[in-house]
C-alpha positions in Angstrom: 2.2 -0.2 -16.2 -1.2 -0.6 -18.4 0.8 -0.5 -21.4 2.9 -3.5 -20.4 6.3 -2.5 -20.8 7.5 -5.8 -19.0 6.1 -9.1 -19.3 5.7 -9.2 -15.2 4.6 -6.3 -12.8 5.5 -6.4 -9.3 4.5 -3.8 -6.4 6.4 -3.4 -3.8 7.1 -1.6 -0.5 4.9 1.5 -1.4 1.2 0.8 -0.6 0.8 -2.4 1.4 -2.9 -3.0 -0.2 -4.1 -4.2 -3.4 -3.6 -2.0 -6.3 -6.5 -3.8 -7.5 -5.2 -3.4 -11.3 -5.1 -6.5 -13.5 -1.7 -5.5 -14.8 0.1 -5.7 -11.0 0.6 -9.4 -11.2 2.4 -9.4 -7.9 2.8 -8.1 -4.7 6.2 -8.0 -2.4 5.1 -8.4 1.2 5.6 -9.5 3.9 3.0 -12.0 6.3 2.1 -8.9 8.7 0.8 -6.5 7.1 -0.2 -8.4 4.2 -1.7 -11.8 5.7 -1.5 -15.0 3.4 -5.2 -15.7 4.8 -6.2 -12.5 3.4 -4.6 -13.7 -0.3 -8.4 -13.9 -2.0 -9.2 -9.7 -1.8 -5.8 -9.5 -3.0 -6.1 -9.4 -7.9 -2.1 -9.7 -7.2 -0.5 -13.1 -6.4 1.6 -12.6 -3.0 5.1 -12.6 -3.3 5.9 -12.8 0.8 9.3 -12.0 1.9 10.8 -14.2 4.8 11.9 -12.6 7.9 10.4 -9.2 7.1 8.6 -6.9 7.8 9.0 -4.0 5.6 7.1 -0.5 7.7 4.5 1.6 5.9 4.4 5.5 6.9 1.6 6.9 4.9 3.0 10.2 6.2 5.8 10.5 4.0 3.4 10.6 0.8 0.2 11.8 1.5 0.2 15.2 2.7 -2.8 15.4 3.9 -3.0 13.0 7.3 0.0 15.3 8.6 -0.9 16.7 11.8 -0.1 20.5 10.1 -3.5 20.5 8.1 -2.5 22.0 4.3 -4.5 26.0 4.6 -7.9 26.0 5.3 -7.9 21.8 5.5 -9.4 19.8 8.2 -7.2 18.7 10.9 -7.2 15.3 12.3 -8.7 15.9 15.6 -12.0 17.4 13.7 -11.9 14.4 11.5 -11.9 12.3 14.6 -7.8 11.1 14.3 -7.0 12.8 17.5 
């Protein structure tokens, strides 16, 4: 996406925070887990989607908040994620 290969960038549905990357000019979202009063921390303008609310399971792609810690890796409960 730094290299432009379309004139417009939109994120969507993966990570409901700011990619904080001047080349993600917007952000599908919906009002709950990305609130319009929170639009300023935001580089990307919000693009909210009515009637939605489109669930986030950070399980699914990071590995490493799994309750089965990879070998040798801290669980959650010694992190303090009991």
């Amino acid at each position: 996406f730094a290299l432009a290969p379309a004139p417009i960038a939109l994120s969507f549905h993966g990570f409901p925070g700011t990619m904080a990357a001047p080349f993600i000019h917007y952000l599908a979202a919906d009002r709950w887990t990305t609130p319009p009063d929170y639009a300023q921390w935001y580089t990307e303008k919000l693009a909210l989607v009515p009637h939605t609310y489109l669930i986030n399971d950070h399980r699914q792609s990071r590995r490493e908040v799994l309750s089965v810690p990879p070998a040798g890796g801290p669980t959650r409960a010694s992190l303090g994620f009991a």
